[in-house]
SERO-4910 file (N, C-alpha, C, O; in steps of 0.05 Angstrom, whole numbers):
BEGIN
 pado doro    nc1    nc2    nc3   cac1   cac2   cac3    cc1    cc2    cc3    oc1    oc2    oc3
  Unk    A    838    138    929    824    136    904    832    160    887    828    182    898
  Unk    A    843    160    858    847    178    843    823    178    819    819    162    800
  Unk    A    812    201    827    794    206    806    803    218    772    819    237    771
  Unk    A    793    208    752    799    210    721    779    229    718    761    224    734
  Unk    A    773    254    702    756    272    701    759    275    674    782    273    665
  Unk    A    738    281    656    732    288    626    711    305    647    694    302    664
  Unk    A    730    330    628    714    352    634    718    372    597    737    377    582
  Unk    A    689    375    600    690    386    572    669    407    564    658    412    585
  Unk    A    661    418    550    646    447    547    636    439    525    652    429    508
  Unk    A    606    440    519    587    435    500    585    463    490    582    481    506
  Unk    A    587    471    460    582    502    460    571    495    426    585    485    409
  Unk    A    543    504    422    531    499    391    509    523    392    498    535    411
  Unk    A    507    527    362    477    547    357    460    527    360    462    506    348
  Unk    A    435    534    381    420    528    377    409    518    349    420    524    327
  Unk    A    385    499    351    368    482    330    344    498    327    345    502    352
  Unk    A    319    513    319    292    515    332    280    499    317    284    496    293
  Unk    A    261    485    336    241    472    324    213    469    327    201    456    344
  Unk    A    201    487    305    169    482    308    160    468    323    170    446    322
  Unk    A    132    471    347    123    445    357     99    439    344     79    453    342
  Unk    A    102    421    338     86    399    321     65    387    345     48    371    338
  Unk    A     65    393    371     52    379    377     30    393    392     30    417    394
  Unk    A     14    381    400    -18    396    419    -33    371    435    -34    347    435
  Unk    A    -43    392    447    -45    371    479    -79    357    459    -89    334    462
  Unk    A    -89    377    445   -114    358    432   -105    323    427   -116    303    436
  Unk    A    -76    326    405    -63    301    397    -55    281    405    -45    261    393
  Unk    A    -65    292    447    -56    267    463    -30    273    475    -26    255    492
  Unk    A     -7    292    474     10    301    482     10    317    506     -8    332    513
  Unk    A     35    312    522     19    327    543     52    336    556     72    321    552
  Unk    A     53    362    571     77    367    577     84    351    604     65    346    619
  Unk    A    108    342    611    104    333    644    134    340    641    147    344    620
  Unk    A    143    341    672    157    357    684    174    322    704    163    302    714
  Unk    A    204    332    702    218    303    720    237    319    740    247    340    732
  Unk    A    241    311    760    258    321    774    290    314    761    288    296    745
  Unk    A    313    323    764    338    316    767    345    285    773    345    278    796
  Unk    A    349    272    756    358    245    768    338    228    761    342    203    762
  Unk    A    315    236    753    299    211    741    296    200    712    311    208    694
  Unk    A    278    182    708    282    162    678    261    174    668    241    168    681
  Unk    A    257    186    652    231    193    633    213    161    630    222    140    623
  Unk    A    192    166    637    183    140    638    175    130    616    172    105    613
  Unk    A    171    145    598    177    131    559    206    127    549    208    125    524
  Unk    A    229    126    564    254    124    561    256     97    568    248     91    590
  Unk    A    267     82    554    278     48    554    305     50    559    320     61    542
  Unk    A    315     37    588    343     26    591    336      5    610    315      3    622
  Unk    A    357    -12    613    361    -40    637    369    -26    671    366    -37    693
  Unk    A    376     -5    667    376      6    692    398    -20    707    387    -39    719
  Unk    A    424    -18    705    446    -38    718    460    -19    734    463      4    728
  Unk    A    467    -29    751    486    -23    771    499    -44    789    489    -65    797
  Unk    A    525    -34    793    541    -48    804    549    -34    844    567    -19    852
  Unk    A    525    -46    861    535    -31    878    555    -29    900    553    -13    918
  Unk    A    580    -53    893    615    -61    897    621    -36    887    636    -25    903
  Unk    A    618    -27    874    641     -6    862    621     11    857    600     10    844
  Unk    A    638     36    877    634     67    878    643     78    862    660     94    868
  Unk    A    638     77    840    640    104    812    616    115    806    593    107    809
  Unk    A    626    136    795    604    157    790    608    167    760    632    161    755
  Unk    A    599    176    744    599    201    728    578    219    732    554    215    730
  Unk    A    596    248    739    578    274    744    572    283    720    583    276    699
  Unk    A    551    301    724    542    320    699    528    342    705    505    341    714
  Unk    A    541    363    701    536    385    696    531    400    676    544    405    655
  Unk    A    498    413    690    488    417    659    483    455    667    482    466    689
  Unk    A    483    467    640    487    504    645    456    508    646    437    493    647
  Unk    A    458    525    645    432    544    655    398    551    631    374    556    637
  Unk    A    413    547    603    403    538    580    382    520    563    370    524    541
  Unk    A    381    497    582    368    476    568    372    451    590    387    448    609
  Unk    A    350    436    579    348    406    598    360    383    581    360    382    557
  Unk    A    370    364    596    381    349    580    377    320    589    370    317    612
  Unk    A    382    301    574    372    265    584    397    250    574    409    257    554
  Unk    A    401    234    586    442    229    580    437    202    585    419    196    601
  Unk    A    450    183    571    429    161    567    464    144    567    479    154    550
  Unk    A    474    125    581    487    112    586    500     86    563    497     69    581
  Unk    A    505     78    551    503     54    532    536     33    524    556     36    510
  Unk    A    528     20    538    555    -13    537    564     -9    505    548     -3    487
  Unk    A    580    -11    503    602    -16    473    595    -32    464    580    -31    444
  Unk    A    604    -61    478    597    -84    477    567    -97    463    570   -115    446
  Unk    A    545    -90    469    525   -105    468    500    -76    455    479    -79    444
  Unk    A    516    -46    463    496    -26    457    478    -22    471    463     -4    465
  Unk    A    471    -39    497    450    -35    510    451     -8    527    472      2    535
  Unk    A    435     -1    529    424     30    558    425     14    580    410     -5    583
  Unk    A    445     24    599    446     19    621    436     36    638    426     27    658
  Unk    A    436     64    633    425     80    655    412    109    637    423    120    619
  Unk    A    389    114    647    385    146    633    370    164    648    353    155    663
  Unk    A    375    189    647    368    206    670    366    233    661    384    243    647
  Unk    A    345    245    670    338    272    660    354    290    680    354    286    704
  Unk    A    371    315    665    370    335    687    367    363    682    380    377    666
  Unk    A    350    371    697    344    408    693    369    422    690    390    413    698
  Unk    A    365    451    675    379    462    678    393    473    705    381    474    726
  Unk    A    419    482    700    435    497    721    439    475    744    448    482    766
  Unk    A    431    445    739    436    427    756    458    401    757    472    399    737
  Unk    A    462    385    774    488    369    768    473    340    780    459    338    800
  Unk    A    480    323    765    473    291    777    496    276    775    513    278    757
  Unk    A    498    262    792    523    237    793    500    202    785    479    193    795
  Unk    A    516    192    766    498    171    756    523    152    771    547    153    763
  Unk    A    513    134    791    531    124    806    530     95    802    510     86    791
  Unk    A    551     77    809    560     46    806    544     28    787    525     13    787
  Unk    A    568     43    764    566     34    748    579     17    747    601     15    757
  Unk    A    559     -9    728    583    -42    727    609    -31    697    608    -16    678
  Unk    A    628    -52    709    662    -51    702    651    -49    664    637    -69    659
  Unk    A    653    -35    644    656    -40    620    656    -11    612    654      8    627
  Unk    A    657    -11    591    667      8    568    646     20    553    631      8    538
  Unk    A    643     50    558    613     64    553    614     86    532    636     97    527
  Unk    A    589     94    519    592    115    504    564    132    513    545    119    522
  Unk    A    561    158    510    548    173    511    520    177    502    524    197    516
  Unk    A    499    178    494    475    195    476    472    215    499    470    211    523
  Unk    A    470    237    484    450    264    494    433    270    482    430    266    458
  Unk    A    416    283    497    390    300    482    393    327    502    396    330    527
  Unk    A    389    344    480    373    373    498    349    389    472    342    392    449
  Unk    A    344    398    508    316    416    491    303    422    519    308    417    542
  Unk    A    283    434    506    262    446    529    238    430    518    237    420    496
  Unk    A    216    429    542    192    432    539    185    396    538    172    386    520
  Unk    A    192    386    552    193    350    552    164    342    551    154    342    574
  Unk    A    142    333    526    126    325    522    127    299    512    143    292    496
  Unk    A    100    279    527     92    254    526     72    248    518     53    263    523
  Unk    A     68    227    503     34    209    485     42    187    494     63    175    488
  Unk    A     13    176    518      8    140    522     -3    131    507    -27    132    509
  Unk    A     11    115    480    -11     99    469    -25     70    474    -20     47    466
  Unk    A    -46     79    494    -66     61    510    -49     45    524    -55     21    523
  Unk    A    -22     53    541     -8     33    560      7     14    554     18      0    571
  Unk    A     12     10    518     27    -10    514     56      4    502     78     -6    503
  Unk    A     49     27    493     68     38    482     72     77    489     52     90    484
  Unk    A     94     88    498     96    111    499    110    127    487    131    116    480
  Unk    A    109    153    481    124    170    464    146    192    477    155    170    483
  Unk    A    157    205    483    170    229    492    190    240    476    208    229    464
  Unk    A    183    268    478    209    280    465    207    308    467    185    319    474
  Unk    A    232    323    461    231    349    467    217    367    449    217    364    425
  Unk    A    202    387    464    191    401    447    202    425    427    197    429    404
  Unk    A    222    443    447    238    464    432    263    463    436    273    455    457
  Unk    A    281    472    411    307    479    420    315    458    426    325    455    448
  Unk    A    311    433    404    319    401    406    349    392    390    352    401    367
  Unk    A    368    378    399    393    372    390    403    348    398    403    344    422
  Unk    A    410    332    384    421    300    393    446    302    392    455    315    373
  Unk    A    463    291    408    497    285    403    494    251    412    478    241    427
  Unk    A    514    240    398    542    217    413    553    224    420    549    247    413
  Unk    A    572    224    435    603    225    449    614    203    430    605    182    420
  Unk    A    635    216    429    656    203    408    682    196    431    698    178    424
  Unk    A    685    205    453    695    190    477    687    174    491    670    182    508
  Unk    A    694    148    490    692    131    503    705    124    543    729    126    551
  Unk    A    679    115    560    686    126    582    693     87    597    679     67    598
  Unk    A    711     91    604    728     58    612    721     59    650    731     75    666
  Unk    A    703     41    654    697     39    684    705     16    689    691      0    702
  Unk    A    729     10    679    749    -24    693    764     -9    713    775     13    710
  Unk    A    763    -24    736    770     -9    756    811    -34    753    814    -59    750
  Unk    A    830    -15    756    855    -22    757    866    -28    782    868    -12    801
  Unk    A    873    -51    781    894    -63    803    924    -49    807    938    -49    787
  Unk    A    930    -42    821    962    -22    828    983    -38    853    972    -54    869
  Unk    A    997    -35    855   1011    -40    882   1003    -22    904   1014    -26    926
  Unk    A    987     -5    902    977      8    923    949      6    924    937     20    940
  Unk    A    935    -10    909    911     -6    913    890    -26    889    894    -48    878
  Unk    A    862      0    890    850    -10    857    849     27    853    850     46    870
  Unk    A    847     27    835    835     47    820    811     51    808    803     36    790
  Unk    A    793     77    816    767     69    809    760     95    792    758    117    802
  Unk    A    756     91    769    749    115    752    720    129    750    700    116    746
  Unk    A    719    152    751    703    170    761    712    191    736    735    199    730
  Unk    A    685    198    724    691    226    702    672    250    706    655    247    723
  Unk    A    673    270    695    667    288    694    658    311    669    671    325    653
  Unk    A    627    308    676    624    324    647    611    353    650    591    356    665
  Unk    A    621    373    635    605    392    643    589    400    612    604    402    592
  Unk    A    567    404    610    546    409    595    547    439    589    548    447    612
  Unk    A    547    459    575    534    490    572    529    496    541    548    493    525
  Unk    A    513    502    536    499    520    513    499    553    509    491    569    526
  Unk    A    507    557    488    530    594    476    511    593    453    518    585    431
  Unk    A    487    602    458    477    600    422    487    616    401    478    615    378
  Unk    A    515    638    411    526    649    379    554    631    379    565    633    357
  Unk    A    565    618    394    591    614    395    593    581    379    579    562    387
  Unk    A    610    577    356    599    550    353    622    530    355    624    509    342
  Unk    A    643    542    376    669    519    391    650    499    398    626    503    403
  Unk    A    664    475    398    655    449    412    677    439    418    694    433    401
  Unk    A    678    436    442    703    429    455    693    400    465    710    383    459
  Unk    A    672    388    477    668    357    471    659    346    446    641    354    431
  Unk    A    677    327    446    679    305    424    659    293    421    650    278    438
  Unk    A    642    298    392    621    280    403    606    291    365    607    310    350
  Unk    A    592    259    366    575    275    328    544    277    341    535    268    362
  Unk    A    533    293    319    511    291    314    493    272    311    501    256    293
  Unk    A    473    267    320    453    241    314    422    248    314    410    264    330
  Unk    A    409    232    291    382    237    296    362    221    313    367    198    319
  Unk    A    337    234    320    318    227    342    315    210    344    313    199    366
  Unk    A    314    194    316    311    163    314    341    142    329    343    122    344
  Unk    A    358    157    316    386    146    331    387    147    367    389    131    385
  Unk    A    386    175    365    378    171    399    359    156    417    364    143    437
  Unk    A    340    160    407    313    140    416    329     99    420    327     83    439
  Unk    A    339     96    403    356     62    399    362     59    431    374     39    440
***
């Protein structure tokens, strides 16, 4: 198996953002391990578990982040997953198609249940949305020696004076990310 790696370095000034919110308002901070779905976060949660691919993610020491998986094709969220800082997740078997990115970072991950039918979350400080403007191809290739199964690699870090951005990727608002 030959692994394909996008490996790339996130580097932006920080955003700050007032918090608007208080636990009077029904807001409330909660805390996710590495690897889990914010439970006010909407995706179909698919996997393909024939095919062993992964994409890792590594995130710096800086900020928390929720990386939210999404089909070309149709736009749907296939997979999304919180991970702490200074930590790495592999979001594994994924089905064969053609993906694009949303991120979020920030600190301070606060939630509002409104009465069970509907929930809210979002970051409290030091909040920033990207796309990936790279597109990540999980068609696994037929060879004379084999298949080929693509596997990438992302590494995440935050430089709040430095403002290189070495992954590809635009800006998007809360509302865009939330979709």
């Amino acid at each position: 198996m030959k692994n394909i790696f996008l490996t790339s370095l996130l580097i932006f000034c920080f955003i700050r953002v007032t918090s608007l919110f208080s636990q009077d308002d029904g807001w409330e901070e909660v805390s996710y391990k590495t690897g889990e779905k914010p439970s006010c976060m909407v995706s179909s949660e698919k996997f393909d578990y024939k095919t062993e691919n992964f994409l890792r993610v590594l995130i710096g020491r800086n900020t928390n982040v929720i990386v939210k998986v999404h089909n070309t094709i149709n736009d749907e969220c296939i997979r999304c997953v919180y991970i702490n800082p200074g930590e790495s997740f592999e979001i594994k078997n994924i089905p064969e198609g053609i993906y694009y990115l949303k991120i979020a970072f920030g600190n301070f991950w606060m939630q509002k249940d409104f009465g069970g039918q509907k929930c809210e979350g979002k970051f409290q400080q030091e909040v920033y949305y990207k796309k990936g403007d790279k597109l990540l191809d999980f068609y696994t290739v037929k060879t004379e020696t084999g298949i080929k199964i693509p596997n990438f690699e992302l590494k995440l870090e935050i430089y709040k004076k430095n403002k290189k951005n070495e992954y590809k990727s635009s800006q998007i608002t809360e509302e865009e990310f939330f979709k």
